[in-house]
N, C-alpha and C positions, 0 to 999 in steps of 0.2 A: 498320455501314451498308453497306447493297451501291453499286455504281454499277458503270455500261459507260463504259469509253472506246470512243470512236468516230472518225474523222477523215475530212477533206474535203478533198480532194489535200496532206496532211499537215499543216492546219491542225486539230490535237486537242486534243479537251478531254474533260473526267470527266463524266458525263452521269448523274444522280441523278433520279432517278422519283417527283418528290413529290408522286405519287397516295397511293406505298405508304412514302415514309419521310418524316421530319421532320428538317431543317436550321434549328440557331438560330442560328448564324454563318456564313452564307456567307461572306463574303469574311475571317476569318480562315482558314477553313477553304481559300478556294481559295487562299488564301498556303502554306498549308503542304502541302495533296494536291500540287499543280501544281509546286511542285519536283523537278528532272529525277534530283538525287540522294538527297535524304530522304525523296521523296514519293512517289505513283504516276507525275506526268510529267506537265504539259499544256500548254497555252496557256492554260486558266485553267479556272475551273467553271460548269455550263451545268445549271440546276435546271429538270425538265421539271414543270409546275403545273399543275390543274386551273383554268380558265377560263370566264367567263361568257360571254367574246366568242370564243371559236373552238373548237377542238378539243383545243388546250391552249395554255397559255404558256412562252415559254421566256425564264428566264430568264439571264443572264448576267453573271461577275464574271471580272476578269482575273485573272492570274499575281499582281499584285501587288496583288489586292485590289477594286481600282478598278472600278465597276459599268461598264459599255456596253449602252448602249440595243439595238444590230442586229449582228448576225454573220451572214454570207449565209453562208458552209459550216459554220459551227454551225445552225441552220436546217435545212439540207438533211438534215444529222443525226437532228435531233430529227422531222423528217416521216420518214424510215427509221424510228426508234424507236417514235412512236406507234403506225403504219401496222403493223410484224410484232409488235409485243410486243399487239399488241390493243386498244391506248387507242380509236381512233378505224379501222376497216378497209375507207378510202375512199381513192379515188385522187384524188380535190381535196382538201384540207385546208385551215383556216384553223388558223392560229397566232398567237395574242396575243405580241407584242415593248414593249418599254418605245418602241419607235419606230411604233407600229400594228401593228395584224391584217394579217397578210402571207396571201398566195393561192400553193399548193405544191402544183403539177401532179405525182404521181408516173408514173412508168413501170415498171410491175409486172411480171416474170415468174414464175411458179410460185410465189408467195407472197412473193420477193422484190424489195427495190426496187432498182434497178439504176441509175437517176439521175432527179434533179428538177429541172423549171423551178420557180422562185421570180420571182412578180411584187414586185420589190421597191420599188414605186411611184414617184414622181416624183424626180428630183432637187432638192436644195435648191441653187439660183443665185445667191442673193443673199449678203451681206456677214452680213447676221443668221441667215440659217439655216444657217452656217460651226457656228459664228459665229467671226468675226474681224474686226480690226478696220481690215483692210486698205481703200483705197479701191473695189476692185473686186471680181470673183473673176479673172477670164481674163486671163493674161500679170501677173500681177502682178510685182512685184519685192520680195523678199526676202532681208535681208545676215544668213548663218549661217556660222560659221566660217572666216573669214575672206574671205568673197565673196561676190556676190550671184547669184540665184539665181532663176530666172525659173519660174513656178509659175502653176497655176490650181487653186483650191480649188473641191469641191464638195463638199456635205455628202449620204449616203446613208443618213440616220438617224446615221451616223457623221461626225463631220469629216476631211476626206481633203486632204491639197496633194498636188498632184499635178506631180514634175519632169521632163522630157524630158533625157535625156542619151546620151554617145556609147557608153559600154561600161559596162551593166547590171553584169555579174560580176565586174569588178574595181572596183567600184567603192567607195569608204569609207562603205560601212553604220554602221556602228559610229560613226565619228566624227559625221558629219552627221546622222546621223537623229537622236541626243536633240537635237542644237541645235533642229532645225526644229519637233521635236515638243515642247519647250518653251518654242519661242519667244515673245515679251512678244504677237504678232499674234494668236496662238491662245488666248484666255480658259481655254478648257477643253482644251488640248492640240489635237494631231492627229494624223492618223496619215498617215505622209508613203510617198508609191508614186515611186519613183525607175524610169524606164522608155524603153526604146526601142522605136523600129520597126521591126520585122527580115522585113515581107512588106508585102503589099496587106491592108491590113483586118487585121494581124497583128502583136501586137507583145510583149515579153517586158516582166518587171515583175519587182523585188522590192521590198517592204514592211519599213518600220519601224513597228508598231503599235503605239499610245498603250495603257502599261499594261502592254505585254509583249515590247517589242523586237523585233529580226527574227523573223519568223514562214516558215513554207515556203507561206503562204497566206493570201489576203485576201478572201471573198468580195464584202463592200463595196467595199475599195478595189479591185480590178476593174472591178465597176460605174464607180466615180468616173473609174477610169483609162480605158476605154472613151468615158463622159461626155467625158472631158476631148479624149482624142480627136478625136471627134467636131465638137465646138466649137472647134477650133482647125483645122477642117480636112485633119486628117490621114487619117481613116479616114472609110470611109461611117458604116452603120448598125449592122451585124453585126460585133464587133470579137472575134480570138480572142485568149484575153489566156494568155500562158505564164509561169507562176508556177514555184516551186521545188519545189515537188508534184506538177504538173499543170496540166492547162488547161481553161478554160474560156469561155464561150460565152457571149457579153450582145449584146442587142440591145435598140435602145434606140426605141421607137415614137415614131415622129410623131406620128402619130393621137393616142393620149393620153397623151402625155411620159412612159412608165411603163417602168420598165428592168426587162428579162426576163433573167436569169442560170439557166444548166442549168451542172448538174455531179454529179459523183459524192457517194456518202455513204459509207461503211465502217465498220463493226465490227470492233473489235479483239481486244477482249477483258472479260468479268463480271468482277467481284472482291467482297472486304469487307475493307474498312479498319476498324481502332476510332476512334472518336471522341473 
């Protein structure tokens, strides 16, 4: 079976063309590709489909199996991917996600795509569209390993808590993040963005993501982090968010509540695995 790995400020994953090949188990399969030492390496497996509703579908399974509805830098991937490999060789794109048809503005030079805004549509604000079963989203309170933890969830197709703290880089990833991320709150887990503020409109982020642990990148949870943000008054509208890859760019519209993320895509490298 061929596939590209691809990544999106170091968030990667295996990227399968299933115009031209056939996958009958994905998520054993991205169990065992996605490991860093048996396998090819990724953050999980990202099946690119032909689509009745856009230009193609992507689909996606994590490291460990577990299906995700939205990936904002897997996304930006797959609009690189269609766009040079020939699926679709337009500079808007629509993309079917297990979370809606997403709108993928590229920005072309010489046949290459060099970075994409992604409309990745509204936030979800309420308790049900976490889901969680906390009484609110904003300032919630949450007791994980042995302390409480003050959090505002927003769901981006993905579920996101989202915590404000003092020092980002040293802080116990590892430990805290499975607790929050299978906390008794979160029905279907979450994926929890531990974050500070280190400018005007500016702030640094690392992610514990539901299904595959620390990641170098979250393009949802950005969005959410930004979201959160915003609603708590920290940041205007425009938030730059600095991940452990890179950064990126969300803005988040008044006009029609719809969060805009631009960022890079990259190509790594083709291969063939057996099956």
């Amino acid at each position: 079976m061929r596939f590209t790995k691809m990544q999106g400020i170091g968030n990667d994953y295996i990227y399968i063309n299933c115009f031209e090949e056939q996958v009958k188990d994905p998520a054993a399969l991205s169990v065992r590709l996605s490991d860093r030492h048996f396998g090819i390496g990724g953050d999980g497996v990202i099946l690119i489909k032909p689509s009745e509703n856009g230009d193609a579908e992507m689909d996606l399974y994590n490291a460990d199996g577990s299906r995700a509805k939205m990936c904002g830098n897997g996304i930006r991937c797959v609009g690189k991917y269609v766009y040079e490999r020939g699926i679709a060789k337009k500079d808007v794109l629509k993309i079917d996600t297990q979370s809606g048809v997403k709108t993928l503005y590229l920005d072309v030079e010489n046949g290459h795509v060099r970075s994409i805004r992604v409309n990745m549509g509204q936030p979800g604000l309420t308790p049900q569209a976490i889901p969680t079963t906390l009484p609110g989203v904003e300032n919630q309170t949450i007791t994980a390993a042995g302390q409480d933890w003050m959090a505002t969830c927003v769901s981006m197709g993905n579920p996101h808590c989202v915590i404000f703290v003092d020092d980002v880089e040293h802080f116990p990833l590892e430990t805290v993040g499975p607790e929050l991320e299978n906390h008794p709150v979160f029905p279907e887990r979450a994926n929890i963005e531990f974050v500070r503020m280190c400018g005007e409109d500016e702030v640094e982020m690392r992610v514990w993501e539901r299904g595959s642990g620390e990641t170098w990148a979250c393009g949802t949870g950005a969005c959410a982090v930004a979201v959160a943000c915003i609603l708590t008054g920290r940041t205007g509208r425009r938030v730059l968010v600095h991940l452990r890859g890179g950064d990126l760019k969300i803005f988040w519209n008044e006009q029609t509540n719809e969060v805009e993320m631009t960022g890079p895509a990259e190509f790594v490298f083709d291969g063939e695995v057996k099956t």
